[in-house]
C-alpha positions in Angstrom: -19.9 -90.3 -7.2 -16.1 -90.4 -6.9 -15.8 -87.4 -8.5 -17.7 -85.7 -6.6 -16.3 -86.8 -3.3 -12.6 -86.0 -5.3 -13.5 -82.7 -5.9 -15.0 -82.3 -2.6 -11.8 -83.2 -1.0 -9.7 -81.2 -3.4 -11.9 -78.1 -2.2 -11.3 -78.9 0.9 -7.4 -79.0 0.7 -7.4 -75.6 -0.9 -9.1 -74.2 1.4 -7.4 -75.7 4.2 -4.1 -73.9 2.4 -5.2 -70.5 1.6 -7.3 -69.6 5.0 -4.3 -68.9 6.5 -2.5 -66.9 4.4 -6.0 -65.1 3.6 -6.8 -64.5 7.4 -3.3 -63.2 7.7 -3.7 -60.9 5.0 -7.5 -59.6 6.1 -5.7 -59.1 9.8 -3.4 -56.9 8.2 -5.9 -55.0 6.4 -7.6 -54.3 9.8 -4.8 -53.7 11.6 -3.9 -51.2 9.0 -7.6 -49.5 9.3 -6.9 -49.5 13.4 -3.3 -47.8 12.8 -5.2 -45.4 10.7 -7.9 -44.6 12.8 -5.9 -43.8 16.0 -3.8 -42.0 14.1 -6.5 -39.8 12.7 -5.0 -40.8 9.8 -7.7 -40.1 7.3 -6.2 -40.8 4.0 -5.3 -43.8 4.7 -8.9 -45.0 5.8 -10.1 -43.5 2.6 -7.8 -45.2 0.6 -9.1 -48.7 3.1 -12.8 -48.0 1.6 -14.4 -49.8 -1.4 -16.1 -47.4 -3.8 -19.4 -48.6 -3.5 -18.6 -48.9 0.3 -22.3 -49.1 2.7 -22.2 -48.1 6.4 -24.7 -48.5 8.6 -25.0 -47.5 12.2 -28.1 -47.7 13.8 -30.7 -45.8 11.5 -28.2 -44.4 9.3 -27.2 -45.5 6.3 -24.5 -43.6 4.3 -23.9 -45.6 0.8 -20.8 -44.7 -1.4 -17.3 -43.6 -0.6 -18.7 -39.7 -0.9 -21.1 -40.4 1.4 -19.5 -43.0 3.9 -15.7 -40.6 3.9 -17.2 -37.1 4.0 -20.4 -37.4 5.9 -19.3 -39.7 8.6 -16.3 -41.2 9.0 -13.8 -38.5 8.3 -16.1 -35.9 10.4 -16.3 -38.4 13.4 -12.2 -39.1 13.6 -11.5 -35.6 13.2 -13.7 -34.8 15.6 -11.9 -36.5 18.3 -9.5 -35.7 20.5 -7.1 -37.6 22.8 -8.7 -40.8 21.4 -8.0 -44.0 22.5 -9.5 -46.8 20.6 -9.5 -50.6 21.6 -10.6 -53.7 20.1 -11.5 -57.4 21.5 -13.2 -60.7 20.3 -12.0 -60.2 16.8 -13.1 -63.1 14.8 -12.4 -62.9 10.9 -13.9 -65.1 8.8 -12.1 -65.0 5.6 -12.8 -66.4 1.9 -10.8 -65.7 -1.1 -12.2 -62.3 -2.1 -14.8 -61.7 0.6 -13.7 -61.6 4.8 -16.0 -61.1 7.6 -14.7 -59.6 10.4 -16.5 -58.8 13.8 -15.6 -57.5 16.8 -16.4 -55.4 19.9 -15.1 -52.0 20.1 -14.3 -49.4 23.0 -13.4 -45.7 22.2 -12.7 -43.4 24.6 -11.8 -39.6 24.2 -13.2 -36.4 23.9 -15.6 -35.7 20.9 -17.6 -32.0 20.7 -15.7 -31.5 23.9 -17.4 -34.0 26.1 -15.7 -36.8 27.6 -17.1 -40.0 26.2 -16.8 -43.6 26.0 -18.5 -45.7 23.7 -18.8 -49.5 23.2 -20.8 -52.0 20.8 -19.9 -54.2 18.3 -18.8 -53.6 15.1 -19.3 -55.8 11.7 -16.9 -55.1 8.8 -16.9 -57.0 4.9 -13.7 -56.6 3.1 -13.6 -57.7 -0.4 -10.7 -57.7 -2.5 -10.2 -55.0 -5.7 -7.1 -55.1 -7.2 -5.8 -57.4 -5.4 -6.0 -55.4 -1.8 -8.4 -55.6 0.7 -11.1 -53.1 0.9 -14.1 -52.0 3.3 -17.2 -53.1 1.7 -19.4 -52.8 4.9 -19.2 -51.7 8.2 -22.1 -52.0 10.9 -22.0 -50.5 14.0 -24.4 -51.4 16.8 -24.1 -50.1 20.3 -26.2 -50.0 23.3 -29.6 -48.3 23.0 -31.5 -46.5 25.4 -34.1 -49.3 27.0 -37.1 -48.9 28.3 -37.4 -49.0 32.2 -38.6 -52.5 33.2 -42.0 -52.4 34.7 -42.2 -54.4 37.9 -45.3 -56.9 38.1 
């Protein structure tokens, strides 16, 4: 039993020493991803992605950097213009070679020439390869047209 409670202690410490340095490291990874994004820099967010990278947005579901890159990201930041992009309520949850990181999003620019501004939440997993962080998931979720409420 004292071992048990030893090593349970000695996990503990460890972790209590790396989740700082991990969290700072994930934050730079996102920060990073933002930079690139604004920026329409699109290499950069390629580079960001994990090969076997998933993205889901509502009922879409694009699976593999081909996929995820070329059919949605890449088109959709291109697209843009006169973007701005901000980001709130980020909470990263970081582990030693997986991080969760969520947050709410608010874009606003142009995109196909209409003025648009869109908000929701956004759910990324980074996972390390190579030793650098990469994009394993990303979930977007944003408001959906409701039904009107039917008064009783």
């Amino acid at each position: 039993m004292k071992i048990a409670a030893r090593l349970f202690l000695f996990a503990l410490t460890v972790s209590a020493l790396t989740t700082p340095a991990q969290e700072s490291s994930v934050a730079a990874a996102v920060e990073k991803y933002n930079q690139a994004f604004r920026s329409k820099d699109v290499a950069t967010i390629r580079g960001l992605l994990a090969d076997d990278v998933l993205l889901y947005e509502h009922s879409v579901r694009n699976d593999g950097l081909a996929d995820v890159f070329e059919k949605h990201l890449k088109p959709e930041i291109l697209e843009f213009e006169d973007m701005k992009a901000e980001f709130s309520d980020v909470r990263i949850t970081p582990g030693a070679d997986l991080a969760l990181v969520t947050r709410q999003y608010k874009i606003q620019g142009k995109f196909r020439g209409r003025d648009i501004t869109a908000t929701g939440n956004e759910t990324m997993v980074w996972k390390k390869v190579g030793g650098e962080w990469k994009i394993a998931h990303i979930h977007y979720s944003h408001p959906c047209p409701r039904p009107a409420q039917s008064s009783k």
